[in-house]
C-alpha positions as CSV (number, residue, x, y, z in Angstrom):
1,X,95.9,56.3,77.8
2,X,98.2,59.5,77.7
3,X,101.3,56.6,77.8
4,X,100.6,55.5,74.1
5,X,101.5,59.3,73.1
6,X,105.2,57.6,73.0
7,X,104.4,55.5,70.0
8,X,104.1,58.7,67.9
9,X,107.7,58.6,67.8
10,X,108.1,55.8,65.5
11,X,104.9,56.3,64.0
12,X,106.7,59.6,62.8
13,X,110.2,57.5,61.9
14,X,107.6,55.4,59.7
15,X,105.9,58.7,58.0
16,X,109.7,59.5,57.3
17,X,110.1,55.9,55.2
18,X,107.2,56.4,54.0
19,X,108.4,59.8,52.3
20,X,112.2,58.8,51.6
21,X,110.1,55.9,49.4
22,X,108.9,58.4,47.0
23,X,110.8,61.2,47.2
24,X,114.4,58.3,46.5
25,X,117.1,61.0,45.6
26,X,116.1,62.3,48.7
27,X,116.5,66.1,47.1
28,X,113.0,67.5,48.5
29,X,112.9,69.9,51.4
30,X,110.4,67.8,52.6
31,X,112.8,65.1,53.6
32,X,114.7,67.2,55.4
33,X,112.1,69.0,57.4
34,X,110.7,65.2,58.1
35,X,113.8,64.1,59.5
36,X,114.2,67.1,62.0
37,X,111.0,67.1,63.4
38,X,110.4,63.1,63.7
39,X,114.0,63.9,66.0
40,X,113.0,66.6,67.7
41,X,109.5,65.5,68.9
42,X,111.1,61.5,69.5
43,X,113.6,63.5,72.2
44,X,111.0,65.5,73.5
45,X,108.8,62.3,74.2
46,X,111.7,60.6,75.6
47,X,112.0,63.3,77.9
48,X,108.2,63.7,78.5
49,X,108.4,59.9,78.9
50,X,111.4,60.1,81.9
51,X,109.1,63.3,83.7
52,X,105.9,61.1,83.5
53,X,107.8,58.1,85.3
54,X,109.7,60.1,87.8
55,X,106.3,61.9,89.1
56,X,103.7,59.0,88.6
57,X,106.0,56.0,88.6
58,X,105.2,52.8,86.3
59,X,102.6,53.1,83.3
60,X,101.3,50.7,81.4
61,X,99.3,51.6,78.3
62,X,97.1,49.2,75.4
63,X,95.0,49.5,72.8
64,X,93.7,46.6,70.0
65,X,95.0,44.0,72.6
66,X,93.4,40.2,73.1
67,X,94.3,38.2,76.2
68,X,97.3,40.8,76.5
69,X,98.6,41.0,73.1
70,X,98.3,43.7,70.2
71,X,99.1,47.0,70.7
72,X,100.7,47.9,74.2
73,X,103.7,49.9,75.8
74,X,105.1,49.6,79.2
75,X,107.0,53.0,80.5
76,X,109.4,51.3,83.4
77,X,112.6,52.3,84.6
78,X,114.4,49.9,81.8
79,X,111.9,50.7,79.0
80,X,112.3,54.7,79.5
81,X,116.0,54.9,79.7
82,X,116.4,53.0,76.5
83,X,113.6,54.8,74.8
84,X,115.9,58.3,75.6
85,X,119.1,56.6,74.3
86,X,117.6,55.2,71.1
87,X,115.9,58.6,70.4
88,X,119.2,60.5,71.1
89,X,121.4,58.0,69.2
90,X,118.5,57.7,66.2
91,X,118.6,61.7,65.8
92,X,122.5,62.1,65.6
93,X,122.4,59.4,63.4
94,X,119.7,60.9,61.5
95,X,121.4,64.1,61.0
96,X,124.8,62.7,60.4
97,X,122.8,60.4,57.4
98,X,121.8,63.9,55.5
99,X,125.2,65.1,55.2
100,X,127.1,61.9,54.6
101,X,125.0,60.7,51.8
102,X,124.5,64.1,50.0
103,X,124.5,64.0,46.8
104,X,123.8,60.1,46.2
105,X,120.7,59.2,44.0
106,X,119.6,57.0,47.0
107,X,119.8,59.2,49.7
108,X,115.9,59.1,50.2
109,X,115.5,55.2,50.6
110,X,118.8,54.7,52.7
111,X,116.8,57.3,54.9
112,X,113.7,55.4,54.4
113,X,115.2,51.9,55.8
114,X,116.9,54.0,58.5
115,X,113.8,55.3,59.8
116,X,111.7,51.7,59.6
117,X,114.8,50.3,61.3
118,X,115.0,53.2,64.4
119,X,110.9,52.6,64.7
120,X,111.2,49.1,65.0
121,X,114.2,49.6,68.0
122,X,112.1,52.2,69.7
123,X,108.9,49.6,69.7
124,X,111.0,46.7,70.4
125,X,112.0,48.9,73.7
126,X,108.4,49.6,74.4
127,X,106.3,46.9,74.2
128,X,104.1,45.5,76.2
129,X,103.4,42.4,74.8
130,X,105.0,38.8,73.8
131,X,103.0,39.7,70.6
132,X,104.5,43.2,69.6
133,X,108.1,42.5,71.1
134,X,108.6,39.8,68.5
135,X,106.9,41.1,65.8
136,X,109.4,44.5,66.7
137,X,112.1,42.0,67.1
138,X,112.3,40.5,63.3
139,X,111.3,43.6,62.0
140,X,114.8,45.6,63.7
141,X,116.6,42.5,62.1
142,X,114.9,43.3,58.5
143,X,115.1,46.9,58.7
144,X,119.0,46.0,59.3
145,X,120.1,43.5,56.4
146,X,118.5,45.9,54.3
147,X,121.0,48.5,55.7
148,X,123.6,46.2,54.9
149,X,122.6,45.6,51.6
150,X,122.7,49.1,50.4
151,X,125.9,48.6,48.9
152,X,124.8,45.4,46.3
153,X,127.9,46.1,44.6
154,X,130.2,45.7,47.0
155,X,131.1,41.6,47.6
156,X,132.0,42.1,51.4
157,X,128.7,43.4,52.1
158,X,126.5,41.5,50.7
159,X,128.6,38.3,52.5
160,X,128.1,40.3,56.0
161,X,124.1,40.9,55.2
162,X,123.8,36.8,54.3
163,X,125.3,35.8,57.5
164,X,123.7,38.1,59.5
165,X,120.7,37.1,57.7
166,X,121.0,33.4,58.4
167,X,122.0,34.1,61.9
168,X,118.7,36.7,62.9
169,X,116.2,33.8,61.8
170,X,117.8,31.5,64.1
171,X,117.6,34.2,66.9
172,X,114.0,34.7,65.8
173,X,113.4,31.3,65.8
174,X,114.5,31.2,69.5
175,X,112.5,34.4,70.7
176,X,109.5,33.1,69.3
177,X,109.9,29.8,70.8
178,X,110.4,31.2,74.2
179,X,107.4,33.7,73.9
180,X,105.2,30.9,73.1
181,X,106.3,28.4,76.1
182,X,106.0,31.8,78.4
183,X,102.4,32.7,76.5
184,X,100.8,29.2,77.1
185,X,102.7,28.8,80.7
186,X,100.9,31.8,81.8
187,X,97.8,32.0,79.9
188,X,98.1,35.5,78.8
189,X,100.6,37.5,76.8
190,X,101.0,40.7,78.6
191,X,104.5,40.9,79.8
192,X,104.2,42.6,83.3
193,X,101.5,39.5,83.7
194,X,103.7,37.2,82.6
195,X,106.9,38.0,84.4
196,X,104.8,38.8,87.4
197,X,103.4,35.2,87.6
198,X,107.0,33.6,86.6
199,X,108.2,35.7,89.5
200,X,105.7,33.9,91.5
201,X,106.7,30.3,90.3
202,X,107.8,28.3,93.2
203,X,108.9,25.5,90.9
204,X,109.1,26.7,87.3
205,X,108.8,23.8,85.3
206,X,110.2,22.5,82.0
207,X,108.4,24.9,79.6
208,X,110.1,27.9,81.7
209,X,113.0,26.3,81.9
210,X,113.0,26.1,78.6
211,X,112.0,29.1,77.5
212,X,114.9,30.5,79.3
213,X,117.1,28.9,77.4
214,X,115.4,30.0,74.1
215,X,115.8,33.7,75.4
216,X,119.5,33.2,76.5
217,X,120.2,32.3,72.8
218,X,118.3,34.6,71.2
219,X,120.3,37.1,73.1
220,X,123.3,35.4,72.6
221,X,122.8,35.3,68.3
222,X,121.0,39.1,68.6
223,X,124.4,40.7,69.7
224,X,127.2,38.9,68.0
225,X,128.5,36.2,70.7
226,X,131.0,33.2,69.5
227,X,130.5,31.4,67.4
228,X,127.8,33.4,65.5
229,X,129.9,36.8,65.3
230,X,131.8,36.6,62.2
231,X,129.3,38.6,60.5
232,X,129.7,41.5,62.5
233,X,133.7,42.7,61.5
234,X,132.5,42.3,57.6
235,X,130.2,45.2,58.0
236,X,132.9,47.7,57.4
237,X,131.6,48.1,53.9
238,X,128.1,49.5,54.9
239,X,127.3,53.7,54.8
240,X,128.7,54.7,58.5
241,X,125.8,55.4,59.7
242,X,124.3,51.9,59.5
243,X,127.3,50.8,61.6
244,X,127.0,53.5,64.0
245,X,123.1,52.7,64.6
246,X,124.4,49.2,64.4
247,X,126.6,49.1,67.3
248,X,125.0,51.6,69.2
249,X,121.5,50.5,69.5
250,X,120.7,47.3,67.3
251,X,123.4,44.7,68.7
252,X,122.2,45.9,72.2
253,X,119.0,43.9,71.9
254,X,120.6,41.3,73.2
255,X,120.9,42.8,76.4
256,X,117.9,44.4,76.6
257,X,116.1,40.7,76.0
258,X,118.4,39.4,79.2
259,X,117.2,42.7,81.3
260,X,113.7,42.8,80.1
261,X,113.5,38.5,80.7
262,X,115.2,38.6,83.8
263,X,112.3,37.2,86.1
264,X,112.7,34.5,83.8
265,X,116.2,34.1,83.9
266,X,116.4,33.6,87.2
267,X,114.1,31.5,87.8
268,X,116.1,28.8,85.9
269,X,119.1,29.1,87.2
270,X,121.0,27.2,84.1
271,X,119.8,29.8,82.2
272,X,121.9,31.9,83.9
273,X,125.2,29.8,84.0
274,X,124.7,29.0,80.4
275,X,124.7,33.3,79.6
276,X,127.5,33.7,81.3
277,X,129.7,30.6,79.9
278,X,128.5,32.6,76.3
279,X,129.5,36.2,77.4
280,X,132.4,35.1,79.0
281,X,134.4,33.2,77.1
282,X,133.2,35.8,73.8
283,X,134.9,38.6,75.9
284,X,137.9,37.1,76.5
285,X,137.8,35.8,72.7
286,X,136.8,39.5,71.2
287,X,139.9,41.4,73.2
288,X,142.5,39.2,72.1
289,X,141.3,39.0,68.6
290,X,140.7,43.3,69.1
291,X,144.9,43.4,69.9
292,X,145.5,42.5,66.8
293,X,143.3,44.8,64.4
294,X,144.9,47.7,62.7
295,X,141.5,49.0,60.8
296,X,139.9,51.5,62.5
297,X,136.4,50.1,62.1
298,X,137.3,46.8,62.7
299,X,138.8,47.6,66.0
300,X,135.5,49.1,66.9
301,X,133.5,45.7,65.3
302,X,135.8,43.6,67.5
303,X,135.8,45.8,70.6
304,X,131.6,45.3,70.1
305,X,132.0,41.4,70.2
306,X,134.2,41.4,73.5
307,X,132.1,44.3,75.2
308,X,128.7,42.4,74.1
309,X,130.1,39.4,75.8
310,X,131.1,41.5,79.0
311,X,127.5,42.6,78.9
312,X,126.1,39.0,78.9
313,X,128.1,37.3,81.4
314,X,127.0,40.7,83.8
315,X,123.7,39.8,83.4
316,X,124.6,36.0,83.4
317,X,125.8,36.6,87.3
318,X,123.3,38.9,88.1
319,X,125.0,42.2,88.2
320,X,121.4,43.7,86.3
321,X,121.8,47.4,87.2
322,X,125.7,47.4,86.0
323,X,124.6,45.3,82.6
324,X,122.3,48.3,81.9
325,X,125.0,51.1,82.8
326,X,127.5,49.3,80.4
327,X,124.6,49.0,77.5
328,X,123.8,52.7,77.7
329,X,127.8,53.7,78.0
330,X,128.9,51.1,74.9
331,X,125.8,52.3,73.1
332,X,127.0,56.3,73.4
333,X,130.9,55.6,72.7
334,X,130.3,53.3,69.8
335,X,128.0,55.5,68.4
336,X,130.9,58.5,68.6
337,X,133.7,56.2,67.9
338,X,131.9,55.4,64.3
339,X,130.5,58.7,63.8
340,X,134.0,60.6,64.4
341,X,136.1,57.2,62.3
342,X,136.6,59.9,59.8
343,X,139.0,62.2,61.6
344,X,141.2,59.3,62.6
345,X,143.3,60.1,59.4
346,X,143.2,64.0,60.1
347,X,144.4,63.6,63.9
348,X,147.2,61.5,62.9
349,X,148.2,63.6,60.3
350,X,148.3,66.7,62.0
351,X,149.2,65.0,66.0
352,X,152.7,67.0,66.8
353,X,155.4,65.0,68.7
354,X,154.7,63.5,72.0
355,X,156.7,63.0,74.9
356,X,159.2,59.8,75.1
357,X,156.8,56.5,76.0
358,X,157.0,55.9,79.9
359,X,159.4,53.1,81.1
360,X,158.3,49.4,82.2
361,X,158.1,50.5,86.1
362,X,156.1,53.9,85.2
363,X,153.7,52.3,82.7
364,X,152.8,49.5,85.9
365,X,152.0,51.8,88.1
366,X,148.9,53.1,86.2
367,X,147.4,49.8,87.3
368,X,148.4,50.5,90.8
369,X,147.3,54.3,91.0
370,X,143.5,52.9,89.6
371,X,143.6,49.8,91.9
372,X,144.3,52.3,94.7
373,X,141.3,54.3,93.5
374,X,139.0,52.2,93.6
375,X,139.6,50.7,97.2
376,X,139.6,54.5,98.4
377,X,136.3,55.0,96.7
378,X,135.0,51.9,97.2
379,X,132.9,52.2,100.6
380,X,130.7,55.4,99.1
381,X,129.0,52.4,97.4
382,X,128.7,50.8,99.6
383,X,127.3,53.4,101.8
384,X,124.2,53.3,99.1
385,X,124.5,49.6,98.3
386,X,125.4,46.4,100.1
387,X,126.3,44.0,97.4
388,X,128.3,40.5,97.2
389,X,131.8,39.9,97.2
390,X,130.8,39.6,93.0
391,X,130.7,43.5,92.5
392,X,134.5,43.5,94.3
393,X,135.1,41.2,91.7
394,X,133.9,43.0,88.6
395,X,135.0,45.9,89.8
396,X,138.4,44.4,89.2
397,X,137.6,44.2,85.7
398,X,137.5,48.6,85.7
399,X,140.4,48.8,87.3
400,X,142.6,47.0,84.7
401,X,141.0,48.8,82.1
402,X,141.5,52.2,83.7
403,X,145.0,51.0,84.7
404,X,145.6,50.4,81.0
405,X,144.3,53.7,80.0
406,X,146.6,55.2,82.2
407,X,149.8,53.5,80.9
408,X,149.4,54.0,77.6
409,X,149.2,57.8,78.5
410,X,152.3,58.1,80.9
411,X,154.9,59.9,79.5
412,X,158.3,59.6,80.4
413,X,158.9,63.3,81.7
414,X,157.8,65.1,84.7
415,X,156.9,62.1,86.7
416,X,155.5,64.2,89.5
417,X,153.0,65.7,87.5
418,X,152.2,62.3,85.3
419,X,151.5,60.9,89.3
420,X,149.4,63.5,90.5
421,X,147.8,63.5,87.3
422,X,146.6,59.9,86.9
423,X,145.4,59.9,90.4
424,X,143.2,62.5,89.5
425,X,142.3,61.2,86.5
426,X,141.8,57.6,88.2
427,X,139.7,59.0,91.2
428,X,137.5,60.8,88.9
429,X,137.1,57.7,86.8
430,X,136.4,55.6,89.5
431,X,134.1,57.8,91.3
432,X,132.1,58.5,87.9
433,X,132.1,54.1,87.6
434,X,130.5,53.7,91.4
435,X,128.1,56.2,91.0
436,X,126.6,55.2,88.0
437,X,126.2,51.8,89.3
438,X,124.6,53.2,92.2
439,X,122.0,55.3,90.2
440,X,121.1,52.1,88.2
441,X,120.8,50.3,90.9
442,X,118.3,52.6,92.3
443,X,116.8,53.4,89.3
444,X,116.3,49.3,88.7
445,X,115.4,48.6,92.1
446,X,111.3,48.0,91.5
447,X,111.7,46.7,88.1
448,X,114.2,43.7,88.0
449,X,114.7,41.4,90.4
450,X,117.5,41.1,93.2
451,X,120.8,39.5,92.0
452,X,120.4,35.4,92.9
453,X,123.5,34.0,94.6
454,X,125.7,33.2,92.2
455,X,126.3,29.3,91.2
456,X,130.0,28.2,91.7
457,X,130.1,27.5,87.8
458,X,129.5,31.1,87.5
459,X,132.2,32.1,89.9
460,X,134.9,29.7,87.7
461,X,133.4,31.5,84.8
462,X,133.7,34.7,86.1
463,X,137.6,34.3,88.0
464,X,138.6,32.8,84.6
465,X,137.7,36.0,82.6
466,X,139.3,38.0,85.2
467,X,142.8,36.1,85.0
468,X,142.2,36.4,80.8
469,X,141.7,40.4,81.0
470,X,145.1,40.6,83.3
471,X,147.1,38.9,81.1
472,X,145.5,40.8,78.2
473,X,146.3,43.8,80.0
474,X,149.7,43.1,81.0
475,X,150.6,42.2,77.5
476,X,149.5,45.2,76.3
477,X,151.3,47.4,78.8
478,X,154.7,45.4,78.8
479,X,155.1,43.9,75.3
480,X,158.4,43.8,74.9
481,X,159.1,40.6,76.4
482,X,157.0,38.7,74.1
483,X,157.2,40.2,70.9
484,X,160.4,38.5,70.0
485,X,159.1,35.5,71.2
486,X,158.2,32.8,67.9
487,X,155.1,32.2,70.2
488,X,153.9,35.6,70.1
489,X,154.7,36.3,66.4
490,X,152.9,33.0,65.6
491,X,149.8,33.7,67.6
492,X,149.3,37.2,66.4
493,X,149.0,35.9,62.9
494,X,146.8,33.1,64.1
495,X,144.6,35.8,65.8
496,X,144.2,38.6,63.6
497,X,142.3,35.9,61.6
498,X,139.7,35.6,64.4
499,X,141.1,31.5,64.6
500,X,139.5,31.1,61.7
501,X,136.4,30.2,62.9
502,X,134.6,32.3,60.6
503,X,136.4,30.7,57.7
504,X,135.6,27.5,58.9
505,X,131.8,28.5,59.7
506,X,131.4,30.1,56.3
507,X,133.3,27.2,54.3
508,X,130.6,25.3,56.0
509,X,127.4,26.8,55.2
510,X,128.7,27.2,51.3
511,X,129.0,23.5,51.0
512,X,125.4,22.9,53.0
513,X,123.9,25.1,50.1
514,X,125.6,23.7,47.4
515,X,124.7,20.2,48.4
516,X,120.8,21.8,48.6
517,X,121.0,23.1,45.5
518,X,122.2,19.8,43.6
519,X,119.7,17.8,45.6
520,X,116.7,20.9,44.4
């Protein structure tokens, strides 16, 4: 029973809403101490929790359960890593929440909603049960348009929260519907039972076929995929801290659902092709709707969208372990990239002359320097790890990124130096990519199932996204040729407006609830 000690994490996180409720200027001492020690002892179980399952392997834990469900936690490979992200991304946030909001008269009940929402992510994470993951589910979603309502004043806002709002009950809607078909399929409600037995399945049948589905769009609508993201880039009016926690643990859950469900998943293989066709054509969407954002924030909310997307269509073709190394890597840089937003003015303000931009040629060869890389490194994986020609393929994906990276920090002097450099800088980057993917893999290796061959609607999907990101890429390197193009000009405007399909979306659902309103 010592694996339950983990739910006096956000047992404390709900001690700490409890006392931001009364105490709502948030002035008190008590707060503060509160706050520090729910963070300190929620690390130091995350820890305790990683030691426990690296010495006695899987745990499973209950307490008030009935045919499975109640109260239960289940410390596996996937549960324990995102247990230590969300309790080191929850305290930073935490901390950064004190300072940022001194002096405001609601201090203590934005601290209070931050805490229910963080004990809600870090049970979602750790259930056991059909039961307690949904319940966990809706109340993240809660805890979160409450967030976004802090401002009430603020018209932006309060549009964000109501999307979002209509948007989580649909994904609820879905999660519950799935839980149920899996529940009754299997007779109990215990998730290791009930993937264990789906596992089993030599035919799985309509209800887990379509329970599949449910949980691919839950996932879909849980992390911001087209056409149900336009709530996400209005949320640049919330405190930064709710966007940080947003985008660094929240909008996850989508993934996380794919990971946790993906006995399930694969199992019906549509399931699969349909997740993929979602995050696929979202990433390409998100990054050529992120080249044309000038707001800091909304660059960020944008980058989100396409990486969420990414995510999805890894887990869509079955690259599992690299799906979770991407969640835990987005989840850490987006929660810097928000919480440091506020020096963006002070670095360019103070940023001293940099050397002339590289030439056409120079900027190139970044792409050729990383592609290089990761052929040279390329066989330590698979040293570790045999895998399909797919990982070749997403690997691809890396390299343009890295190669990008590179070229837009070539500068046009010392050319030796900028060579030897960016090899350095791509081998390391490369090698730092591999490895990671190797750990997850091993780390994964008893707790999800091995990738499925994937479908040859999966490998258009995938080939397509590829060719998108390389033309992305190369317009972002070499722009020149195209900016004075009417082409170009005209689909820049077109896309800084996201195609309008927000507009359209939102025009939409105001004339559904007029026309409820006047039938009421």
């Amino acid at each position: 029973m010592r694996e339950l000690a983990v739910l006096i994490a956000p047992t404390l996180l709900v001690a700490i809403g409890i006392i931001g409720r009364i105490d709502r200027s948030g002035r008190t001492r008590t707060l503060a101490a509160a706050v520090r020690t729910a963070s300190a002892v929620s690390l130091a179980l995350a820890i305790w929790a990683c030691w426990e399952l690296a010495h006695h392997g899987e745990m499973h834990g209950s307490l008030l359960t009935w045919r499975g469900m109640g109260v239960s936690v289940w410390l596996d490979s996937l549960s324990v890593s995102l247990f230590l992200l969300v309790s080191g991304i929850g305290a930073a946030v935490l901390k950064y929440s004190e300072t940022y909001l001194d002096g405001d008269p609601r201090k203590g009940r934005f601290m209070a909603d931050l805490s229910f929402t963080l004990a809600a992510v870090m049970t979602l994470v750790l259930s056991g049960n059909l039961l307690q993951l949904v319940v966990a589910w809706i109340a993240t979603s809660l805890g979160l348009h409450r967030l976004l309502l802090f401002y009430r004043d603020r018209p932006a806002a309060v549009s964000a929260a109501r999307k979002k709002f209509v948007v989580a009950r649909l994904g609820d809607l879905c999660l519950a519907t799935g839980a149920i078909l899996l529940a009754s399929t299997c007779h109990s409600g215990d998730l290791r039972l009930v993937l264990d037995r789906v596992h089993g399945l030599t035919r799985p049948g309509a209800q887990v076929e379509i329970a599949a589905i449910a949980l691919v769009l839950a996932a879909a609508l849980k992390s911001a995929q087209f056409p149900a993201h336009g709530w996400l880039p209005d949320i640049v009016d919330t405190p930064t801290p709710v966007s940080a926690l947003l985008h660094a643990g929240i909008i996850n859950g989508g993934g996380f659902l794919a990971l946790r469900f993906a006995d399930v998943l694969t199992a019906a293989p549509g399931s699969l092709m349909l997740l993929a066709g979602i995050g696929g054509l979202t990433a390409v969407y998100g990054s050529l709707v992120l080249m044309t954002q000038t707001s800091i924030k909304a660059a960020l909310a944008w980058s989100t969208i396409a990486q969420m997307g990414l995510m999805l269509l890894e887990c869509g073709i079955g690259a599992f372990a690299l799906a979770l190394v991407h969640l835990i890597a987005h989840s850490v840089y987006k929660a810097h990239g928000f919480l440091s937003s506020g020096n963006a003015v002070r670095t360019v303000a103070h940023r001293h002359p940099v050397a002339p931009r590289a030439g056409r040629a120079s900027r190139a060869f970044g792409l050729v320097i990383a592609l290089v890389a990761y052929i040279a490194l390329r066989p330590c994986l698979e040293v570790v790890l045999a895998e399909p020609l797919i990982s070749w393929t997403l690997g691809l994906v890396v390299v343009l990124g890295l190669g990008m990276l590179l070229a837009q920090g070539a500068p046009d002097l010392l050319p030796g130096w900028n060579l030897a450099r960016e090899g350095l800088l791509a081998m390391a980057a490369m090698g730092a990519y591999i490895g990671l993917h190797a750990a997850a893999h091993a780390l994964l290796m008893n707790t999800l199932p091995p990738a499925p061959i994937p479908s040859p609607v999966e490998w258009v999907v995938l080939f397509a996204v590829l060719i998108a990101f390389a033309v992305i890429v190369f317009m972002q390197i070499i722009p020149e040729p195209f900016q004075s193009r009417a082409w170009y000009r005209t689909a820049y405007v077109h896309l800084a407006q996201g195609l309008y399909v927000d507009a359209f979306l939102s025009r939409f659902w105001r004339r559904l609830r007029v026309q409820t309103e006047v039938s009421l």
